[in-house]
Backbone of each chain as ProteinMPNN parsed JSONL, in Angstrom:
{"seq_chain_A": "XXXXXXXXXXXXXXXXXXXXXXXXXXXXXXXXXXXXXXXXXXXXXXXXXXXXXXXXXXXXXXXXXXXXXXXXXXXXXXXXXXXXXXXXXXXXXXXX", "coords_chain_A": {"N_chain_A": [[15.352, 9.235, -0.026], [12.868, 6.782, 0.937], [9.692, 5.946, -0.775], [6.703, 4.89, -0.034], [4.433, 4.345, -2.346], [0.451, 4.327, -3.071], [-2.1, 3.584, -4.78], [-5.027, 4.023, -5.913], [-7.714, 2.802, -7.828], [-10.155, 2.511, -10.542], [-10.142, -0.368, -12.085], [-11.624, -1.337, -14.135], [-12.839, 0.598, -15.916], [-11.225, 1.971, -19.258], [-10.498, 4.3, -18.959], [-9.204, 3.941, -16.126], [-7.235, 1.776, -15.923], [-5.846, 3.143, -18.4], [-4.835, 5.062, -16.681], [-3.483, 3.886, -14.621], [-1.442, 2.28, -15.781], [0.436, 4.851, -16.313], [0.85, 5.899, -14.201], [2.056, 3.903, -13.088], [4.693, 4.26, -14.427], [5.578, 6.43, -14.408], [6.096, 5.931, -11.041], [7.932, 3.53, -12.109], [10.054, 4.632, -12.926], [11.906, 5.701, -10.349], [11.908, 3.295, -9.088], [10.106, 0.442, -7.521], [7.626, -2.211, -8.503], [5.776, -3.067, -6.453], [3.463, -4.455, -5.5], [0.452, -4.733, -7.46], [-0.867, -2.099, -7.381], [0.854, -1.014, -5.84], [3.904, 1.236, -4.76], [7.406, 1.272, -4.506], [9.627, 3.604, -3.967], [12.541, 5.345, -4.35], [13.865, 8.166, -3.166], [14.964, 11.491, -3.728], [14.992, 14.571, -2.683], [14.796, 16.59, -4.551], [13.847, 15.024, -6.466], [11.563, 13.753, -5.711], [9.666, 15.858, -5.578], [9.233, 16.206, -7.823], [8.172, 13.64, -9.442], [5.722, 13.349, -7.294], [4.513, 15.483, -8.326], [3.797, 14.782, -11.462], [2.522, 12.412, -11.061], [-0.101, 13.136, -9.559], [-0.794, 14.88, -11.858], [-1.267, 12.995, -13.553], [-3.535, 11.207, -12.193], [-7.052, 10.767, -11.674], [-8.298, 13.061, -9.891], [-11.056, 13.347, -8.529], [-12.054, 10.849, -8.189], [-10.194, 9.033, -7.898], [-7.57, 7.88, -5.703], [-4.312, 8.676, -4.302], [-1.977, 7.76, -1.881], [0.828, 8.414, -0.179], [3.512, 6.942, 1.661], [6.12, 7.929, 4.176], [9.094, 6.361, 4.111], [11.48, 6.656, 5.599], [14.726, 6.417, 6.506], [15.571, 4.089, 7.327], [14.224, 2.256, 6.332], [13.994, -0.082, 5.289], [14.426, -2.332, 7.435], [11.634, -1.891, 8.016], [10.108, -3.187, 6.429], [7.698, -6.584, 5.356], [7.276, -9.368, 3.411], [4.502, -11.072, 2.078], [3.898, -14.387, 1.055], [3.019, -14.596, -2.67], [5.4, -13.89, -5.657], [8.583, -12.461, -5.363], [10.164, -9.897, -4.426], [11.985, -6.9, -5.652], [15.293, -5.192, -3.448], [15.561, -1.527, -4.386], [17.599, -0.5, -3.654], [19.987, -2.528, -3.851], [19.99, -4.804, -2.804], [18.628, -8.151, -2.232], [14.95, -8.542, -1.158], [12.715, -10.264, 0.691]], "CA_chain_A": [[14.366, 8.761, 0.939], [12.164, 5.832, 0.658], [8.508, 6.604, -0.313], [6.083, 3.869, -0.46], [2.887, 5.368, -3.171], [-0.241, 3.259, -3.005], [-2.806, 3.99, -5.628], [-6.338, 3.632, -6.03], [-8.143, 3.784, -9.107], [-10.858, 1.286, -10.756], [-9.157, -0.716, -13.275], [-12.608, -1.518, -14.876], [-12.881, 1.039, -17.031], [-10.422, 1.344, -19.547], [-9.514, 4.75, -18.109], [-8.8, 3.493, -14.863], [-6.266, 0.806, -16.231], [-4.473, 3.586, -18.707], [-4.183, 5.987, -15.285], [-2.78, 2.84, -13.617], [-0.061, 2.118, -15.952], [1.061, 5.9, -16.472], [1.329, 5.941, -13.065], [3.089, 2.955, -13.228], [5.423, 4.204, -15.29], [6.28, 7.186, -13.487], [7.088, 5.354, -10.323], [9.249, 2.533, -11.979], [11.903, 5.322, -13.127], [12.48, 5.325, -8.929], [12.019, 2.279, -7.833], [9.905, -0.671, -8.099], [6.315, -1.993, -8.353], [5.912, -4.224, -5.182], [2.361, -5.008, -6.074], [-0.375, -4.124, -8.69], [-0.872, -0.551, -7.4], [1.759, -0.544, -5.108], [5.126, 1.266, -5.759], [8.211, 1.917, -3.396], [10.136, 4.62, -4.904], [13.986, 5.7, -3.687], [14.167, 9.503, -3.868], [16.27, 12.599, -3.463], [13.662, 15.333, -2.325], [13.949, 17.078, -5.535], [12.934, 13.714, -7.046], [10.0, 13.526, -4.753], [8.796, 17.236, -5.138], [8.641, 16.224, -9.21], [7.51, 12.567, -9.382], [4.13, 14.016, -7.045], [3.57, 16.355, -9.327], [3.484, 14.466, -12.354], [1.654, 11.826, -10.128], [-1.066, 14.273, -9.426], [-1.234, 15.4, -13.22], [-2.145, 11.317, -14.495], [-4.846, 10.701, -11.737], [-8.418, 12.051, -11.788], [-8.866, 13.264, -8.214], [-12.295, 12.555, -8.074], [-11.967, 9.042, -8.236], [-8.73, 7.806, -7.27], [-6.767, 8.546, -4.438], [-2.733, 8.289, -4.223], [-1.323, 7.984, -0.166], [2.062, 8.122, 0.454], [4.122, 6.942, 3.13], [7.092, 8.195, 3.959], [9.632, 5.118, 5.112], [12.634, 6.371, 6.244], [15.905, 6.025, 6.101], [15.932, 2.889, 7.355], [13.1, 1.513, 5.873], [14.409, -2.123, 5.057], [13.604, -3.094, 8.629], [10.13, -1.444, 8.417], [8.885, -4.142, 5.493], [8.034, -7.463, 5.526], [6.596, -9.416, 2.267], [4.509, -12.884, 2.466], [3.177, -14.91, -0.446], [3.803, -14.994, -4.084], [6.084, -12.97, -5.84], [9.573, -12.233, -4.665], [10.359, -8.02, -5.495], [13.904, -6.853, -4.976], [15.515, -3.901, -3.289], [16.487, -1.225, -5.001], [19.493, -0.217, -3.057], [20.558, -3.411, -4.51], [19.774, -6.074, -1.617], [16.945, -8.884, -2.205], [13.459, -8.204, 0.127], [11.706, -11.106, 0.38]], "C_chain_A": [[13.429, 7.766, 0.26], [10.552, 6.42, 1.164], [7.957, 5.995, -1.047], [4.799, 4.623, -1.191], [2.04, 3.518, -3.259], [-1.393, 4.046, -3.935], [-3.868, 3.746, -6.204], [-7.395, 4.246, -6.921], [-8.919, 2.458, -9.363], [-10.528, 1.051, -12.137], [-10.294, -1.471, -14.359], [-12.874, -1.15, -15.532], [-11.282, 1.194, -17.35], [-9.678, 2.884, -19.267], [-8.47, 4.932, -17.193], [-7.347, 2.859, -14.946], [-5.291, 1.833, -17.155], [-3.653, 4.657, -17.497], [-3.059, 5.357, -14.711], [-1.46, 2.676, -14.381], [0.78, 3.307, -16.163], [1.355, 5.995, -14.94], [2.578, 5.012, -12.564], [4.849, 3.211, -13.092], [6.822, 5.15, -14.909], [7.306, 6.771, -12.208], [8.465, 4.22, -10.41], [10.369, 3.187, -11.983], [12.631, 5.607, -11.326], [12.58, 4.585, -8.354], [11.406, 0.751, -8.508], [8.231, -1.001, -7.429], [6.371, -3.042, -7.316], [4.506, -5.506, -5.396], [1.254, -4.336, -6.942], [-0.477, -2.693, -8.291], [0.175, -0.131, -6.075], [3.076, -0.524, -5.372], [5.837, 1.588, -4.446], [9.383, 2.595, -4.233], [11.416, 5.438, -4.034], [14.296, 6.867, -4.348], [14.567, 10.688, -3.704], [14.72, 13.533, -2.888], [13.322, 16.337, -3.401], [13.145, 16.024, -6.69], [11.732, 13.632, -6.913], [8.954, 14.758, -5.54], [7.911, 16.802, -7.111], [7.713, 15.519, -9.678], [6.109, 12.669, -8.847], [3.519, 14.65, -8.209], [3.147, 15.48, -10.806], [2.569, 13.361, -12.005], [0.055, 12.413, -10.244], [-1.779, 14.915, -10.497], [-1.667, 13.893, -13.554], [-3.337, 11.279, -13.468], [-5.823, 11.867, -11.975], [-8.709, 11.651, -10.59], [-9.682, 13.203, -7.654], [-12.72, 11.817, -7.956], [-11.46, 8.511, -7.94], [-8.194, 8.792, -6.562], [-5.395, 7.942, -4.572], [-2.901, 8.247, -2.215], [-0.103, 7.429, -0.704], [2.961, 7.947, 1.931], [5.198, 6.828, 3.462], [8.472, 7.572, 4.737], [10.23, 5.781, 5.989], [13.79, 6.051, 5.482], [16.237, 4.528, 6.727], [14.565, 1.402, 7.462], [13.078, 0.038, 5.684], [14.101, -2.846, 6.499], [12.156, -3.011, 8.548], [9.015, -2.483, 7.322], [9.111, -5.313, 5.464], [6.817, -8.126, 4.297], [5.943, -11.452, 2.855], [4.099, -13.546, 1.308], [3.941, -14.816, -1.607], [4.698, -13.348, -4.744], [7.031, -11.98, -5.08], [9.749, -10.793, -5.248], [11.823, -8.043, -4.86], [14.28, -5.157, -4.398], [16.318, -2.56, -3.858], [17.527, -0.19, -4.814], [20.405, -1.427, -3.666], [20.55, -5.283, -3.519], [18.194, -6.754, -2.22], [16.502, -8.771, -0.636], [12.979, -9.316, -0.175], [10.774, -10.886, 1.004]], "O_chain_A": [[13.21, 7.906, -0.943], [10.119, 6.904, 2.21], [8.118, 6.022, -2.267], [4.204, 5.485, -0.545], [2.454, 2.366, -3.386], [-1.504, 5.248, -3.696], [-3.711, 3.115, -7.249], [-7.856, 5.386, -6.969], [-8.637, 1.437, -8.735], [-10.566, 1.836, -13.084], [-9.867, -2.118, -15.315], [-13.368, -1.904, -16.371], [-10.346, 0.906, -16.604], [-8.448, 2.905, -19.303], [-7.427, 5.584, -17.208], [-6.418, 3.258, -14.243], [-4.082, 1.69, -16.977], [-2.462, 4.952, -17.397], [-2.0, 5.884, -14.37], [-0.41, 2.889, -13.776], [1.975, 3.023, -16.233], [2.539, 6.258, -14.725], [3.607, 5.264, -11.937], [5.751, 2.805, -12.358], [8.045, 5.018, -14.956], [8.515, 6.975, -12.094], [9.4, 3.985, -9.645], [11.416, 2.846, -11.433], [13.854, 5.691, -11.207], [13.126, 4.613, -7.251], [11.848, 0.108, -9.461], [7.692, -0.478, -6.453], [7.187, -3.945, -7.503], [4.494, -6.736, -5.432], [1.38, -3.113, -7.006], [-0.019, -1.978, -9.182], [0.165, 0.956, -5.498], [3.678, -1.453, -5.909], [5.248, 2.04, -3.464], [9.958, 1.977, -5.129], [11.098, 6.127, -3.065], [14.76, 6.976, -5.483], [13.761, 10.809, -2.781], [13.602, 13.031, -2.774], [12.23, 16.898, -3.494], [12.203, 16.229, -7.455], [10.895, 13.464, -7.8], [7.807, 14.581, -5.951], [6.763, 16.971, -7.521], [6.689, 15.965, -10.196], [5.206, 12.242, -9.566], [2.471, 14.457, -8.825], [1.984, 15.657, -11.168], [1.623, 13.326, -12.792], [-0.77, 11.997, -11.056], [-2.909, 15.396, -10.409], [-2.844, 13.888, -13.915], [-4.393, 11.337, -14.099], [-5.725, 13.062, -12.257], [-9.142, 10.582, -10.159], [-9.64, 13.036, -6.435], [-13.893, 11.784, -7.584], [-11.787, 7.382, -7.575], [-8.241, 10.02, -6.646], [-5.297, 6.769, -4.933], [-3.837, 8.675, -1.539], [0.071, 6.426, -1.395], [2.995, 8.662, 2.932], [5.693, 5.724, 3.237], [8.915, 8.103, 5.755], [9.82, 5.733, 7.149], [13.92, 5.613, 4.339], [17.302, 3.983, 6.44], [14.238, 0.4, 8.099], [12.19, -0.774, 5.943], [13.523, -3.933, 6.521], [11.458, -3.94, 8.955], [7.787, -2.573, 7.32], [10.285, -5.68, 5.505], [5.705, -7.611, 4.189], [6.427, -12.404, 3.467], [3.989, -12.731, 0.392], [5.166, -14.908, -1.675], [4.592, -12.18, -4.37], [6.661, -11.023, -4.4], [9.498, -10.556, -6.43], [12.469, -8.731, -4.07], [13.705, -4.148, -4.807], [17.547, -2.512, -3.801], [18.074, 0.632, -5.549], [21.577, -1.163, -3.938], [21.008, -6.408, -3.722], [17.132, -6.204, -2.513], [17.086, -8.831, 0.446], [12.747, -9.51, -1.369], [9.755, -11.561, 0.851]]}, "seq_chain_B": "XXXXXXXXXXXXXXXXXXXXXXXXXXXXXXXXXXXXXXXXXXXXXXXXXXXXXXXXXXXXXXXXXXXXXXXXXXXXXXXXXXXXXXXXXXXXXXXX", "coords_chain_B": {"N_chain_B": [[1.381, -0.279, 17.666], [1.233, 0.834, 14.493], [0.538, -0.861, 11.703], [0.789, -1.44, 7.985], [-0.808, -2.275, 5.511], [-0.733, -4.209, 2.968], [-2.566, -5.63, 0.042], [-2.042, -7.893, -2.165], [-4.176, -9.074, -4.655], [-5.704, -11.005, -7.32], [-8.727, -9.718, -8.049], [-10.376, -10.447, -10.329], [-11.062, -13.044, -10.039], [-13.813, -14.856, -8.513], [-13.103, -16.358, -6.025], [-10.865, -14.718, -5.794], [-12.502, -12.36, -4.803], [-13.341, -13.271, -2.654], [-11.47, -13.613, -0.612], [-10.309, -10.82, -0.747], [-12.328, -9.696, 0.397], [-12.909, -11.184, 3.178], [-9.832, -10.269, 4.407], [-10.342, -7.869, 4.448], [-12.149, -7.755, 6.165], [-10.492, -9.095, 8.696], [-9.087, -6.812, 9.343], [-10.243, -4.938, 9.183], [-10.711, -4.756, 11.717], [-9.568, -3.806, 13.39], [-8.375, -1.38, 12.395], [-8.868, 0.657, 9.76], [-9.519, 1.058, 6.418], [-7.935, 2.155, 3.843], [-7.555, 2.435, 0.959], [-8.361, 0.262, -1.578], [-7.253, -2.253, -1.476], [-5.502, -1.694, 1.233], [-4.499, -1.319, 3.912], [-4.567, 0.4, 7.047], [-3.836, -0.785, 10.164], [-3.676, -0.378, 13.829], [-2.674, -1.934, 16.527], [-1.479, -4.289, 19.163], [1.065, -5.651, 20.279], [1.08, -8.499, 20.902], [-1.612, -8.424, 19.493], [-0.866, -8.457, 16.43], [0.256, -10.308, 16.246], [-1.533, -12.371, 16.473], [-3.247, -10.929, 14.433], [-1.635, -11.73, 12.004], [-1.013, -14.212, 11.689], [-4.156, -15.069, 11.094], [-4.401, -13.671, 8.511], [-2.644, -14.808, 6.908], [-3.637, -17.146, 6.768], [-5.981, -16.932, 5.254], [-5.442, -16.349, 2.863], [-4.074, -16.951, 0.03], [-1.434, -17.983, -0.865], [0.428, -19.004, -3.393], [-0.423, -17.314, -4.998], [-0.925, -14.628, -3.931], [-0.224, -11.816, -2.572], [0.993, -10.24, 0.777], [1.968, -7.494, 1.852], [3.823, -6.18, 4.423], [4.284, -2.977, 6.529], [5.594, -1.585, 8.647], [4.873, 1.031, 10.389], [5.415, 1.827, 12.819], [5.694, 4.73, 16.033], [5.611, 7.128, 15.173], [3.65, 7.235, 13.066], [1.794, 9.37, 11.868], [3.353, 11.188, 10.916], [4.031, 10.363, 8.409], [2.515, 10.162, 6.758], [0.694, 10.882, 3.725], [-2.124, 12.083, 2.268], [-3.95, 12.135, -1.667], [-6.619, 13.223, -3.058], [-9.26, 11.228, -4.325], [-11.728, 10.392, -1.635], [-11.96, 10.932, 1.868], [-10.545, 9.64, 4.529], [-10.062, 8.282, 8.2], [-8.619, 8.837, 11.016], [-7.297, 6.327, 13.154], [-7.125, 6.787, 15.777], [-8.463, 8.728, 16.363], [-8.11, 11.09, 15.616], [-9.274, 13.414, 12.199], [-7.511, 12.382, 9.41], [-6.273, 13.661, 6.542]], "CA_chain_B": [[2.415, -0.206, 16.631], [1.072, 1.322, 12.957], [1.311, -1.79, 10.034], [0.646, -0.767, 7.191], [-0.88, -3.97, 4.714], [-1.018, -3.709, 1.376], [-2.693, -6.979, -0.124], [-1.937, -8.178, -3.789], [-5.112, -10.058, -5.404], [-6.782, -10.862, -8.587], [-10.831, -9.835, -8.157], [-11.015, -11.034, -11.375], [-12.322, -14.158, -10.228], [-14.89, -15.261, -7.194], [-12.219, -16.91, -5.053], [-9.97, -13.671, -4.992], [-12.813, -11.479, -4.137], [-14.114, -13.302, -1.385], [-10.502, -13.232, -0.332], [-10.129, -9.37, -0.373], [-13.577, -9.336, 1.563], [-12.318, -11.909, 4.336], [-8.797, -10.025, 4.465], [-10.503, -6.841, 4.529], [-12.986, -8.058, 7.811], [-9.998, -9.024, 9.367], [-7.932, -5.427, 9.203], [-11.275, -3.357, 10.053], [-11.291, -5.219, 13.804], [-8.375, -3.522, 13.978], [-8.383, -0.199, 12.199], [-9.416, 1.099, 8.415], [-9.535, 0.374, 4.795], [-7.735, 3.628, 3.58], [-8.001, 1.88, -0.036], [-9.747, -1.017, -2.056], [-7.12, -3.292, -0.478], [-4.353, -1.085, 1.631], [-5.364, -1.598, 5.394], [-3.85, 0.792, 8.4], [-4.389, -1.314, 11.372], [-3.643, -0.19, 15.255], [-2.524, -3.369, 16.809], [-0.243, -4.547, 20.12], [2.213, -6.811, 19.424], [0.108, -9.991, 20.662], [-2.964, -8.186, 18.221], [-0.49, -8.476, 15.505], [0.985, -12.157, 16.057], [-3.072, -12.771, 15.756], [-4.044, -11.123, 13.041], [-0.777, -11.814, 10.797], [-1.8, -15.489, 11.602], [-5.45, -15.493, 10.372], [-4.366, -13.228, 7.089], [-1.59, -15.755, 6.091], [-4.443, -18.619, 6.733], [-6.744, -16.407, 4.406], [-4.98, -15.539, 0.776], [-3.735, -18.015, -1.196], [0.267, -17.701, -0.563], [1.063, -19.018, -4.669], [-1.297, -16.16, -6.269], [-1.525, -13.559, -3.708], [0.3, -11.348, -1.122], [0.519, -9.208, 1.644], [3.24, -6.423, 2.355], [3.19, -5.294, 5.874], [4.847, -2.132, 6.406], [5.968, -1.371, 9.987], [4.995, 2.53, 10.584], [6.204, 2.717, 14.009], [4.82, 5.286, 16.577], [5.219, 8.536, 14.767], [3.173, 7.033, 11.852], [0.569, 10.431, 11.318], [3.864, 12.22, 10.122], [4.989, 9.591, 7.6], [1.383, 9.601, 5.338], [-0.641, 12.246, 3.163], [-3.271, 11.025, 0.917], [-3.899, 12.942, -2.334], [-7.191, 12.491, -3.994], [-11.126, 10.63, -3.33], [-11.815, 9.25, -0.433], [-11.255, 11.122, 2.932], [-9.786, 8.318, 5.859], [-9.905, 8.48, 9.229], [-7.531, 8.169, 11.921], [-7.873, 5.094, 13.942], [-6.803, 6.75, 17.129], [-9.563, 9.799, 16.694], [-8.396, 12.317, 14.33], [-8.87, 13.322, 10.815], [-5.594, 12.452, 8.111], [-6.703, 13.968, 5.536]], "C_chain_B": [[1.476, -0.291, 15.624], [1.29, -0.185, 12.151], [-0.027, -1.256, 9.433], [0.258, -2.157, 5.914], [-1.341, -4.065, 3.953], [-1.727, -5.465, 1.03], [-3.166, -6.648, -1.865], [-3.436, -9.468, -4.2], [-5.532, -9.872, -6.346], [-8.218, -10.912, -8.261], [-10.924, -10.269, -9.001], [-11.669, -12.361, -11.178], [-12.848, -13.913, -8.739], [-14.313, -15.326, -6.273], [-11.334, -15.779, -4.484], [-10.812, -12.693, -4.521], [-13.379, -11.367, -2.936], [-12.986, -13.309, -0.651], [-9.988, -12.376, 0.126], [-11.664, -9.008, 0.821], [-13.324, -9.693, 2.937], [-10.806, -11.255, 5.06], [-9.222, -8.544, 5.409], [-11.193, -6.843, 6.299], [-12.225, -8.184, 9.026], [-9.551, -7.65, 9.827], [-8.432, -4.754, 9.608], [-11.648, -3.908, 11.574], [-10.231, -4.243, 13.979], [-7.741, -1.75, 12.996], [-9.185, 0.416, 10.846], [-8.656, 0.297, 7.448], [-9.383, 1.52, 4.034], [-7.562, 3.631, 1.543], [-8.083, 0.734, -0.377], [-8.705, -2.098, -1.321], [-5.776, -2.861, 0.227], [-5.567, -0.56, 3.043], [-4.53, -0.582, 6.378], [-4.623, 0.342, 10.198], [-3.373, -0.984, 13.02], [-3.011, -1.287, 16.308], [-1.158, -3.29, 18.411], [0.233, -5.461, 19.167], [1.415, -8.125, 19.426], [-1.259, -9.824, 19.491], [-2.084, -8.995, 17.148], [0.128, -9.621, 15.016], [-0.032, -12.812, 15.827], [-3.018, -12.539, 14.325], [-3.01, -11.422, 12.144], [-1.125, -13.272, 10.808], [-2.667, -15.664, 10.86], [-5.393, -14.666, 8.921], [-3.588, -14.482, 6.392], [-2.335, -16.756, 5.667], [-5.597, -17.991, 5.451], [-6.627, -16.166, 3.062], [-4.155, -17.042, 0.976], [-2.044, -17.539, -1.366], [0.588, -17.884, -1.761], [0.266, -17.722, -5.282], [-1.3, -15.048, -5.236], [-0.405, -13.02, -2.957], [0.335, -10.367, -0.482], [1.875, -8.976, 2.094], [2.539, -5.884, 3.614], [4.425, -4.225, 5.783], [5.085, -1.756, 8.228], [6.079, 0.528, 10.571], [5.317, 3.325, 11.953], [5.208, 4.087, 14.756], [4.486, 6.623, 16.017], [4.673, 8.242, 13.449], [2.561, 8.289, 11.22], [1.882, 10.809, 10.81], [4.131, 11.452, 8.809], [3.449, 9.794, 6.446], [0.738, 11.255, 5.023], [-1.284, 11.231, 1.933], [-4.079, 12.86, 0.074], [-5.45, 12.455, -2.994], [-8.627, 12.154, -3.651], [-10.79, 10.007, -2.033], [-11.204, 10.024, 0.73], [-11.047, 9.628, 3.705], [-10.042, 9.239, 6.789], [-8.986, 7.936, 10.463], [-8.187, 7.414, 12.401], [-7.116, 5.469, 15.527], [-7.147, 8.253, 17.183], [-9.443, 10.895, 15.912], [-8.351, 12.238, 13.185], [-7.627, 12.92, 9.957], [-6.626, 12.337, 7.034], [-5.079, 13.707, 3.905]], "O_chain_B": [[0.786, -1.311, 15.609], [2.467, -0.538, 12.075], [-1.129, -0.886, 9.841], [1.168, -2.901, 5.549], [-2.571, -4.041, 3.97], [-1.379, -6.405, 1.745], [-3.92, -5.898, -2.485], [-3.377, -10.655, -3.881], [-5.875, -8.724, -6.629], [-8.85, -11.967, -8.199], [-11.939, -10.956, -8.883], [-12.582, -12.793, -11.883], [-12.448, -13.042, -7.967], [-14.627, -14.545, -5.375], [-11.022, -15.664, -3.299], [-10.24, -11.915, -3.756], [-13.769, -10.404, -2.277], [-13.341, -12.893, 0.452], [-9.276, -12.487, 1.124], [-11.78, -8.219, 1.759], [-13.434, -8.865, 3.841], [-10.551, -11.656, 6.195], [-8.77, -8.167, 6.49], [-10.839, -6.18, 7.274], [-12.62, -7.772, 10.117], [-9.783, -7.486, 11.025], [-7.946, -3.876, 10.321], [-12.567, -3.578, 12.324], [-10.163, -3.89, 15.156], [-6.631, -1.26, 13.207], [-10.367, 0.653, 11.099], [-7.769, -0.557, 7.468], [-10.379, 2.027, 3.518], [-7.47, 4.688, 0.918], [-7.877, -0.083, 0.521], [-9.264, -2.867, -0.538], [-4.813, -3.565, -0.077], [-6.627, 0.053, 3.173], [-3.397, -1.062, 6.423], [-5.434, 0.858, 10.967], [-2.282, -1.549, 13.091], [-3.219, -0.666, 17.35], [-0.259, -2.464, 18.572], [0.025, -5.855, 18.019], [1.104, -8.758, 18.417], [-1.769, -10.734, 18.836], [-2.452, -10.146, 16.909], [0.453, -9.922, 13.867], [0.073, -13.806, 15.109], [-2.854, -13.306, 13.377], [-3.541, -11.401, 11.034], [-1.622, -13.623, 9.737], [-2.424, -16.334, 9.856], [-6.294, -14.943, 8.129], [-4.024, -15.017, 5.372], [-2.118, -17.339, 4.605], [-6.01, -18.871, 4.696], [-7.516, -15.846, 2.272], [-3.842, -17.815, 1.881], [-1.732, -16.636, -2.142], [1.331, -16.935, -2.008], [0.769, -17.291, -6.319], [-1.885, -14.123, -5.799], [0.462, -13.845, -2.669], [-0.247, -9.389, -0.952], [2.697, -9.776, 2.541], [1.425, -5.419, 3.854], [5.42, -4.484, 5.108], [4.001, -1.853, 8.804], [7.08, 1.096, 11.008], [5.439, 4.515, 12.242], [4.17, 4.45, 14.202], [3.426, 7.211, 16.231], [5.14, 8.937, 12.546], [2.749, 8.384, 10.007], [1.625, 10.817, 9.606], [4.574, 12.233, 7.966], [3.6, 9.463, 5.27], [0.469, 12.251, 5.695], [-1.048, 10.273, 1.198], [-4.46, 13.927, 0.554], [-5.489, 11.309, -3.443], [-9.176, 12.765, -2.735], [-9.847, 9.34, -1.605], [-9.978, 9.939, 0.803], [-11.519, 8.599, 3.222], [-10.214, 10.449, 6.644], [-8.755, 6.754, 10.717], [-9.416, 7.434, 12.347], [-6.654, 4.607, 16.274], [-6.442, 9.033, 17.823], [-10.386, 11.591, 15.537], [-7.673, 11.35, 12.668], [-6.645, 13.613, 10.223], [-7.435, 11.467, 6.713], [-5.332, 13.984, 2.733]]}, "name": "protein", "num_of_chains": 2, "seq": "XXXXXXXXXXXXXXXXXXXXXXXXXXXXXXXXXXXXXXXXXXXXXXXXXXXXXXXXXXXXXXXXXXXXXXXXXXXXXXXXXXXXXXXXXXXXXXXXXXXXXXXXXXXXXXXXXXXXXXXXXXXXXXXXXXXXXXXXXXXXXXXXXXXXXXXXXXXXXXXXXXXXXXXXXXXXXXXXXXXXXXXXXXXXXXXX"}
């Protein structure tokens, strides 16, 4: 299943910015970063249940907030990209 | 119809933050600011042939961009948000 994570954290301190890339880091092993705190992540549901959790263990919950949103299976209709930077899909199809 | 509009900018300078401010003014005619720049806006279809207009005319298409996400009518099941910051629905109830 396709499950877009959006992630909000202040990249001012230099906490903020190592949260951001552990988080990062987590979501690239599913997927791909679309934009600076946004990840879309292609994942089985025991994938999901793990990736949260370790999710959940890098942020500090009193400060930053995760939302997820949960595409679909046929999510590739449901997004549409404008501006710079082309991302790709990783079922294996380019998204522009 | 739910979109869902993630917007990629550098605050680091003047130009991108008056950018995210102007982006942001648009998105709250039309629903919340559920983080620093990840918009869930409410919209008909003619709303949405507007406002995707005056965002495109607003960011800077080589440096910036904007993912719309298409959440469709059963959007409340598709999101959970983990973290600071309660939200509010834009069609009267809590999503916590």
């Amino acid at each position: 299943m396709m499950v877009l994570i959006t992630y909000d954290v202040s990249t001012e301190s230099e906490g903020g910015k190592r949260r951001l890339r552990r988080v990062a880091r987590q979501c690239e092993n599913f997927g791909q970063r679309v934009q600076n705190s946004v990840f879309e992540c292609l994942v089985t549901p025991a994938q999901w249940t793990d990736l949260k959790h370790k999710l959940e263990k890098e942020i500090d919950q009193e400060h930053d907030s995760l939302r997820y949103y949960f595409l679909g299976a046929n999510w590739e209709r449901r997004v549409e990209h404008v501006g710079a930077k082309e991302t790709y899909n990783p079922q294996g199809l380019i998204v522009l």
